[in-house]
Structure formats: C-alpha cells, structure tokens
C-alpha atoms as one frame of an Amber mdcrd trajectory, in Angstrom:
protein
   0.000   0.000   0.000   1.600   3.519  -1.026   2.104   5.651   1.609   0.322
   8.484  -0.225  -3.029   6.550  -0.358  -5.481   9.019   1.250  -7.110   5.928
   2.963  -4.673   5.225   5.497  -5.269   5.826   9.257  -2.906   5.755  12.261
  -3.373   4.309  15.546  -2.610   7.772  16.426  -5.262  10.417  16.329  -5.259
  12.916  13.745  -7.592  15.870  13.616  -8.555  16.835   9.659  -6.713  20.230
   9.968  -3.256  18.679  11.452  -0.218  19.784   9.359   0.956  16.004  10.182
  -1.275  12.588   9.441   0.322   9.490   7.942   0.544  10.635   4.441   2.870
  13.300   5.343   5.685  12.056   8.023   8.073  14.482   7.338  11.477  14.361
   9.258  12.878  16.622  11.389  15.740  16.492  14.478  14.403  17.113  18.217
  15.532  16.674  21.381  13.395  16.501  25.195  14.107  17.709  28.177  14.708
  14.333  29.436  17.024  13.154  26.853  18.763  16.814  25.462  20.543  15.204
  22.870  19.349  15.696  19.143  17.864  12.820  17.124  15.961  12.780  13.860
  12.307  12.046  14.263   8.738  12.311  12.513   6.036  14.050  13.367   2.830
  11.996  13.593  -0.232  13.949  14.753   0.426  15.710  18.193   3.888  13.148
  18.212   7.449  12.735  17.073   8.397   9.302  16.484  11.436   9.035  18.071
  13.894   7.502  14.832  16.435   6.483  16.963  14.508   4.553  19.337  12.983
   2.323  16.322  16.681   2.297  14.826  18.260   0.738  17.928  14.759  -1.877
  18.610  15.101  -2.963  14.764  11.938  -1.793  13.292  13.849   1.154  11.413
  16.604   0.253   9.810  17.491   2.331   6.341  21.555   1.853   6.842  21.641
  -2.003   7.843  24.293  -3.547   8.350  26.618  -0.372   8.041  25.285   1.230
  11.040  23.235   4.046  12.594  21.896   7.386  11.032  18.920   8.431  13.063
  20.820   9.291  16.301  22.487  11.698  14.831  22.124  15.601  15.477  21.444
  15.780  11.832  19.899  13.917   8.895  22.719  14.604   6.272  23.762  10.770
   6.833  20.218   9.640   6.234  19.705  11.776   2.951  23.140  10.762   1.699
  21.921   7.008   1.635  19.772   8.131  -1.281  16.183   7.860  -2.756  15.237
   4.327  -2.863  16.314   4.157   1.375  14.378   7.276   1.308  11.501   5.350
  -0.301  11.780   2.395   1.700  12.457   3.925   5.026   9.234   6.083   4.668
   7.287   2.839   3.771   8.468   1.099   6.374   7.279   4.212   9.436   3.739
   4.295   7.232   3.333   0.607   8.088   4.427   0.640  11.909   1.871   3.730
  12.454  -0.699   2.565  10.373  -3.509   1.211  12.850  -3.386  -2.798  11.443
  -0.104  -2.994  11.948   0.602  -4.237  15.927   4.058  -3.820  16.225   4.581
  -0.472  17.850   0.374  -0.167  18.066   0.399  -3.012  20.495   4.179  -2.043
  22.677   3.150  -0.316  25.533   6.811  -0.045  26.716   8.132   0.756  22.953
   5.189   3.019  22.396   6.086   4.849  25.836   9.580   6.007  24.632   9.382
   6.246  21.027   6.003   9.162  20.879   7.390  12.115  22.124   4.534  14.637
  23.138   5.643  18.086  20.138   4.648  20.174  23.052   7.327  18.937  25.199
  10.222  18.590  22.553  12.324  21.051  20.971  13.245  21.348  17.423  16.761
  22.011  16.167  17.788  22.655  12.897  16.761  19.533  10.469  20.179  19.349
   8.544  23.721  20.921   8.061  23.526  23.520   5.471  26.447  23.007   3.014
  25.609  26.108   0.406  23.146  28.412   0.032  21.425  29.194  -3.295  18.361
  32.002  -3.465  16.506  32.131  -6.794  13.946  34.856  -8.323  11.661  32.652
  -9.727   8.130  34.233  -9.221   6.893  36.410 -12.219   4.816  38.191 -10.459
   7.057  38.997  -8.075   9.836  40.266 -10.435   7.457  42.347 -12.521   6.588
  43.890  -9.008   9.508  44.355  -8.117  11.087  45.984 -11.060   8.090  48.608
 -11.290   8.059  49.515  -7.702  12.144  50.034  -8.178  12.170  51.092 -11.721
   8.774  52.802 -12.103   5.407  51.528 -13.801   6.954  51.006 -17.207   9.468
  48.651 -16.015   9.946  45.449 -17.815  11.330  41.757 -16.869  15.080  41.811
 -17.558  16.034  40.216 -20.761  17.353  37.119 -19.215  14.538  36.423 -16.909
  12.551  34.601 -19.267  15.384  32.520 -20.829  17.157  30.970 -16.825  16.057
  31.240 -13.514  17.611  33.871 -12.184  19.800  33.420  -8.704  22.256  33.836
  -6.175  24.764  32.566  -3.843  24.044  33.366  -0.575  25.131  32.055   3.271
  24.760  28.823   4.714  26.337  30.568   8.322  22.819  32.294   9.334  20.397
  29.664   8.208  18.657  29.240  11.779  15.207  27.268  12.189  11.958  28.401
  13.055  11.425  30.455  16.820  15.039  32.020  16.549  15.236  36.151  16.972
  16.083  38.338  13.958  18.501  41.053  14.862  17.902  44.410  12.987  20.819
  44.164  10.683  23.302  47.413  10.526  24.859  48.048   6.891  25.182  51.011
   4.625  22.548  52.823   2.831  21.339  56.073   1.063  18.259  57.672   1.347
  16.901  59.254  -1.869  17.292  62.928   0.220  21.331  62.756   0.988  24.048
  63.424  -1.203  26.705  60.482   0.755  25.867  56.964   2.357  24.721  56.312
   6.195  25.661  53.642   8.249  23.220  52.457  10.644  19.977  50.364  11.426
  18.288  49.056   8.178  15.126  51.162   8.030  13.042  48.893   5.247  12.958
  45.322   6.584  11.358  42.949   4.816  10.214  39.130   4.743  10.183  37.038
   1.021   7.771  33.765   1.593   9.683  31.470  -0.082   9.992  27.178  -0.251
  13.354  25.472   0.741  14.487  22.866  -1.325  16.834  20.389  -0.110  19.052
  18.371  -1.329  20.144  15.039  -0.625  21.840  14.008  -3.721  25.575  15.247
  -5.062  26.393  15.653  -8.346  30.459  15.838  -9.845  32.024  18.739 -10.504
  32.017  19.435 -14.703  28.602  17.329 -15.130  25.362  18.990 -15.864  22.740
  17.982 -14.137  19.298  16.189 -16.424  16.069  16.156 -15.549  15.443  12.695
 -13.970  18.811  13.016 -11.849  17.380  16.628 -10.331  14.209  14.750  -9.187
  16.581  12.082  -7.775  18.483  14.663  -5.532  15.744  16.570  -4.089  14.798
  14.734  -0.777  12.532  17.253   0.574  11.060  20.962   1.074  10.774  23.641
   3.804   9.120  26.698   4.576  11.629  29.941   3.798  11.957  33.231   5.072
  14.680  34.977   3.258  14.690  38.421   5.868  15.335  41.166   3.448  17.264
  44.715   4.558  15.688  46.331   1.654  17.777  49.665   1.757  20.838  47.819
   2.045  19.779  46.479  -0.680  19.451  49.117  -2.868  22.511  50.955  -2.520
  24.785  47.716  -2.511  23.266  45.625  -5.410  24.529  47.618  -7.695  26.653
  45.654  -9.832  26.950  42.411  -8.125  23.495  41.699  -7.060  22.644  40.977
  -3.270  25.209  40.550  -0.587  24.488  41.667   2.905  21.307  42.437   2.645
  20.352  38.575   2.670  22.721  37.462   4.280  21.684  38.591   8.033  19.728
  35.827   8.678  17.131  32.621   6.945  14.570  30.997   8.755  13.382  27.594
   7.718  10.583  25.475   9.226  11.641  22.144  11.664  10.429  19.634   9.364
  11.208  18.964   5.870   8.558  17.183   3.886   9.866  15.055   1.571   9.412
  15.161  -2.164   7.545  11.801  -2.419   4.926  12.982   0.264   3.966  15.858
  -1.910   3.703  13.965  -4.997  -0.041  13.912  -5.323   0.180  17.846  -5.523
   1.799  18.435  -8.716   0.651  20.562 -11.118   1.793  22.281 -14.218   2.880
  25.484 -13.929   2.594  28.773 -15.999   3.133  28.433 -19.439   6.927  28.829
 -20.360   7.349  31.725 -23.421   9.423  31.685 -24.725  10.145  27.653 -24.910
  13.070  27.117 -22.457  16.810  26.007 -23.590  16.735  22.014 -24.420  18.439
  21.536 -20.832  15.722  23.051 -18.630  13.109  21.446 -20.310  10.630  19.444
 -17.876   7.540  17.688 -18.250   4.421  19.429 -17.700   3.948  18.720 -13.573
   6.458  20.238 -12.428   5.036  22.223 -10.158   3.494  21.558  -6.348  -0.235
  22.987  -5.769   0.997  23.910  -2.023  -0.906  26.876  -0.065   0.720  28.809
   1.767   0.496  32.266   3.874   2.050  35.064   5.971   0.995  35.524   9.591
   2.110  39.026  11.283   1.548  39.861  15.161   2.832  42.996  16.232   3.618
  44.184  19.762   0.106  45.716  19.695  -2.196  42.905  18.893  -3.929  40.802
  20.797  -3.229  38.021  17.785  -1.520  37.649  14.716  -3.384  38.585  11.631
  -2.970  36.789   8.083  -1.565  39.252   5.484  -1.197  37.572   2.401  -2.315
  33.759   0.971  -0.798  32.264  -1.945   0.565  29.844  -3.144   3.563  27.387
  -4.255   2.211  26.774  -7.967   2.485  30.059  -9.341   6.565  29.463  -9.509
   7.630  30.355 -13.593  11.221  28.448 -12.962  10.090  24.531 -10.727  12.513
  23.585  -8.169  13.476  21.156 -10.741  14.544  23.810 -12.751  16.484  26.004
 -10.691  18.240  22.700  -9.885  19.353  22.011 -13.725  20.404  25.157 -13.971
  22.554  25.501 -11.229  24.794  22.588 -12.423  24.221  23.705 -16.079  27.830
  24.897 -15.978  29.171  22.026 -14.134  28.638  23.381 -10.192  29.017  20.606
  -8.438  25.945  20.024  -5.841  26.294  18.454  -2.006  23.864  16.751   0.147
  22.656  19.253   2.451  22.501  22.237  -0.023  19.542  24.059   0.154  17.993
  26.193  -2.713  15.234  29.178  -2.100  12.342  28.636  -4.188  12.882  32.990
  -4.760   9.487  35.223  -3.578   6.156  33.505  -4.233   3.704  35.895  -4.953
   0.266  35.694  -6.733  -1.613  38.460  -9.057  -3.831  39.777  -6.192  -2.343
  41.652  -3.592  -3.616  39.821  -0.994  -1.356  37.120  -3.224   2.184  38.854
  -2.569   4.994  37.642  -0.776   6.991  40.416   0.783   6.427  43.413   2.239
   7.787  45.625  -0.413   5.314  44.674  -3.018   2.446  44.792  -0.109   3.238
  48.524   0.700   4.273  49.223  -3.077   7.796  50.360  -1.964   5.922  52.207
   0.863   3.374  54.251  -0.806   0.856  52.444   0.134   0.894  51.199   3.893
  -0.900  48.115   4.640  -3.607  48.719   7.286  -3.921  45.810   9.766  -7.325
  44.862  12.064  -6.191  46.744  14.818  -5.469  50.073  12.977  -2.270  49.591
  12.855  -0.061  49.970   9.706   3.162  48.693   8.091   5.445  49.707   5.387
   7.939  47.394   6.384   8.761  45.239   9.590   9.141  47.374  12.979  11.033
  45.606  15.907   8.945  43.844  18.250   7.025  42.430  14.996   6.703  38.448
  14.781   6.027  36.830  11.378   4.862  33.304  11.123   5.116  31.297   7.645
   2.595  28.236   7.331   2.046  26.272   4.191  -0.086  23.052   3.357  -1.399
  20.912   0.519  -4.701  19.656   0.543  -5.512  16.343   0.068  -8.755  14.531
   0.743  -9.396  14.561   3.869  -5.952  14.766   5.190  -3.413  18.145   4.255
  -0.069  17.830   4.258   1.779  20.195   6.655   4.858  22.125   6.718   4.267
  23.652  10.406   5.523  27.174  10.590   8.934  29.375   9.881   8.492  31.684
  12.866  10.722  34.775  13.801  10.632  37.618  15.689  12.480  40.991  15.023
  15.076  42.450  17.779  16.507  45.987  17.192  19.686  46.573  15.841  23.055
  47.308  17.576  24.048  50.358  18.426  26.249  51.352  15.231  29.874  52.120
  16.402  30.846  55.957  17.317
C-alpha cells in the first residue's frame, strides 16, 4: 500500500486540519528535556516518532548492516543514503503507524519512549547547510519588483525569461523556526542625501519562499538532467529569506545581493519530503518563450501547495494573516532552478539548500513580501487593529505556514516563525 493513499489511518489520532497525518511524516531532528541530545524524528499527529529509538529496537533500519543514522544531530547521513532508502524507510514508518499494523500499536513499553509529546520537545535545525542558493523565480514577483524600483513602465530583464535567475548566498545564518532576527546594521542612502549612512536598516522585509533540499551530489564538470534533479531533491521547507531592503538598494549595484540577505534565513523544523507531496503536482505557468533544451521538464512540475504570511505585532492581541498564496504560481520549478545551477558544471552536495525565490500571486492579498504589499511604501498596509506597516518594525513576529490539501488529510509544513530584535548600536 503507497504511503500516499489518502485511505490510510494511524493508531494515532489525527484531527482533519493537522499539518501532520500518515501521508505526510516528514522528518525533522528534536531533542526533550529528558534526553537533550538531538535525534531525527517524525512528526505523527500531536507526536514525534522518536527515529532512533525504532533504529536501535530494529523496526527502522534504512543503513543495515553499516550502522546508525537516526541518532544523529542531523539527517545529512540519512539523505546521503539516497532515494530508494528514502523510499523504503518512509514505507516502512507508514506501516508501523498505520492502525493494522501491531508492532509499535500493540508495545506499551516501545510506544512509551518512542512518541514524544511536540509540546514537550524542541526542534533544532533539520540538517547541516552546506551552500546556500536564493533564486527569483516568481513572475509576479519580479514584474513587481522591477516597477516599484524602476517605475510603472518597467519590464522583466532580458534574461529572466530565458534561466532562472539566482544567487549565492550564506549557509552561516540559516537558523530554524522560533530564533530572533537582529535588525541588521549596513550602509545605505536615502533618496534625500548626497553620501551613504551607516546604521539600522530602516526597510525590513520578509520574502515567503519554499526550501528545497538536497540530498543528492552531483560531480564537478557534469550537468545535471532532468530525472537526476528529481533524484536529488529529498525534501522541502518553509523559507523566510529576511530582506534589509535599503541595504539592498545601494549595494546591489553591480553584483546583485550581498548583505542584505545574508543577516539571517529561517526555515521550518520539518522537511517534507518530495515523495509525500507527490499527489500535488501541477503544471505550472506556461513557459514563453520555450526554455533552452536543458531546462526542459515535463508538464507537472510544479506543487499545488498553499501557503500564507501571519504578522503579530507588539500591539495585537493576535496575529493577523496578510497575504495567501501559493507554491504553484513558480515560472522556474525547483526542478529547474536545480538544472540550472549545475548547467555549468557546479558541483551540488547533500545538504545544499535552494530558495524557491518570492512567491507571490496576481492579487495583492497574493504577494509575498512586504515591499510589493506597501508598493515600496506608498501604500501602507492597514492591519485589524489600525495599525499599519510599510515594512517590519522591531517587536514584529512573522509566522510562515504552508499546506497541501488532500482529501481529507493536508499535508503540513508547520511554521517558519521569527521575531524581530533591534539593531546594535552602530559604532561611534
């Protein structure tokens, strides 16, 4: 029985709206107050299965007979072992949770150690990050973007259309879900002074974007085909790539972002893997003109996944949802980005991570950032408690949360969560 078949039921109870039933089981590394060391686990309702507890009683066992991977602070070892373990080991969890299968069902003492309570554990960050790579891959959002920065008439660049547009950016300040945001310092110039400040960054911003990660390699001077880029993608995330928008601006020009990205990335706990969203492909927005021969993919390649933007500032009672959108409106897939990347012969590492770039959608209640919600910040965005925002003030707290529906079940990514700290005092 596939693991994806929307008739499956645990012996754990699932509510409808949980992020986390048996179709999903997405992995992420936890530890407890009782035992503070970090272990991979999946979530299962209101539970993480503890991976390393199965590993060591035998029911688990995706590296036999070389070892152990699940009690590891990590899952790098377990992605390296590649998709068919991948496959298998996901099988193999379906079967022990599903509710005609006794042997964990009918454990007491197994079943006492191995379902951790989510309430009580905490969640660490799901893998190493080797590299870094943030694309632009939303055409909404880089038609928006150009006009609010170039003016109305603005038009896509000439290459956007032809490559999916991207960076290199830092693995070093990749931090999971609940960590702080400091108010980055850098330079920047206001449109009314003649010579640069240094200081706090004055137009913060969030981009809602999907992680991709990787947990196949390829060789250095070998491009990268189509069928070998859906081999290496194990899973995705939620992504918040915090923007420093006038740090931006005044440093972009000509190299393209640096330290205006590079402050900080929040990611989600668990990463849902690529076979548990396979039901939820779609095809995305017709490619014109025809891409190159090498990014060429069939006509699903995109994931019908939605997803939305959650802001609570200091005075509100509760957070308030300021845009919904979603994951298929991507021009460049995941897929993609991915063949592009190692067009030239960059050689790829498990544990890389790619950012899916800015999701936005035509409405405005569709966009992803700040910047195009505030139209550079002409036109505030008035929140339920008369509040408004431009960009992100300290004390806010911005929660990303993303599903796919499936019937009756969703598929969850739980939340990328951060809230902003001020800056540093800049130096005398």
């Amino acid at each position: 029985m596939s693991p994806n078949d929307p008739s499956l039921r645990s012996f754990i109870a699932v509510a409808p709206d949980s992020d986390f039933p048996i179709q999903n089981l997405p992995y992420g590394v936890f530890s407890t107050p009782e035992n503070p060391q970090p272990r991979a686990g999946v979530a299962i309702g209101d539970f993480i299965l503890d991976l390393g507890i199965m590993e060591e009683a035998g029911l688990v066992a995706p590296a036999a007979p070389a070892g152990n991977v699940f009690n590891k602070p990590v899952l790098n070892p377990f992605m390296a072992l590649g998709p068919e373990v991948w496959r298998a080991t996901r099988a193999r969890i379906s079967e022990l949770l599903r509710a005609d299968t006794p042997a964990l069902r009918d454990n007491d003492a197994l079943r006492k150690i191995a379902l951790v309570p989510r309430a009580t554990a905490m969640m660490h960050m799901p893998f190493a990050v080797t590299a870094f790579t943030d694309f632009f891959s939303s055409k909404q959002h880089a038609s928006n973007a150009g006009k609010i920065i170039r003016g109305e008439a603005s038009q896509l660049a000439p290459n956007w259309l032809t490559m999916p547009i991207g960076y290199n950016s830092r693995a070093s300040t990749v931090v999971i879900s609940g960590t702080p945001v400091r108010r980055p310092l850098g330079q920047r110039k206001p449109r009314n002074v003649e010579q640069p400040l240094f200081g706090p960054c004055a137009n913060l911003d969030c981009e809602l974007e999907m992680g991709v990660v990787l947990g196949g390699r390829s060789l250095m001077g070998e491009m990268i085909t189509e069928a070998e880029a859906e081999r290496m993608i194990f899973g995705f995330t939620l992504l918040n790539d915090w923007s420093a928008r006038d740090i931006q601006a005044w440093e972009y020009v000509p190299l393209g972002p640096f330290l205006a990205k590079a402050f900080a990335t929040t990611l989600s706990p668990w990463i849902v893997t690529a076979e548990a969203l396979e039901p939820f492909r779609v095809e995305g927005p017709v490619q014109d003109p025809a891409p190159f021969p090498y990014l060429r993919q069939g006509p699903k390649r995109n994931y019908d996944v939605n997803l939305e933007i959650a802001l609570k500032t200091p005075g509100m009672s509760e957070a308030a949802t300021v845009s919904r959108t979603n994951f298929k409106y991507m021009y460049w897939s995941s897929v993609q980005q991915l063949m592009h990347h190692g067009c030239t012969g960059c050689a790829m590492n498990v544990g890389d991570l790619l950012g899916s770039g800015t999701i936005s959608g035509d409405e405005r209640s569709e966009l992803g950032s700040f910047l195009e919600m505030s139209w550079g910040g002409s036109n505030p965005l008035v929140l339920p408690n008369g509040e408004k925002r431009t960009f992100l003030e300290d004390g806010d707290n911005l929660a990303f949360r993303g599903y796919a529906q499936g019937d009756g079940y969703r598929v969850g990514f739980g939340e990328a969560e951060g809230t902003i700290l001020p800056a540093h005092a800049p130096p005398a």
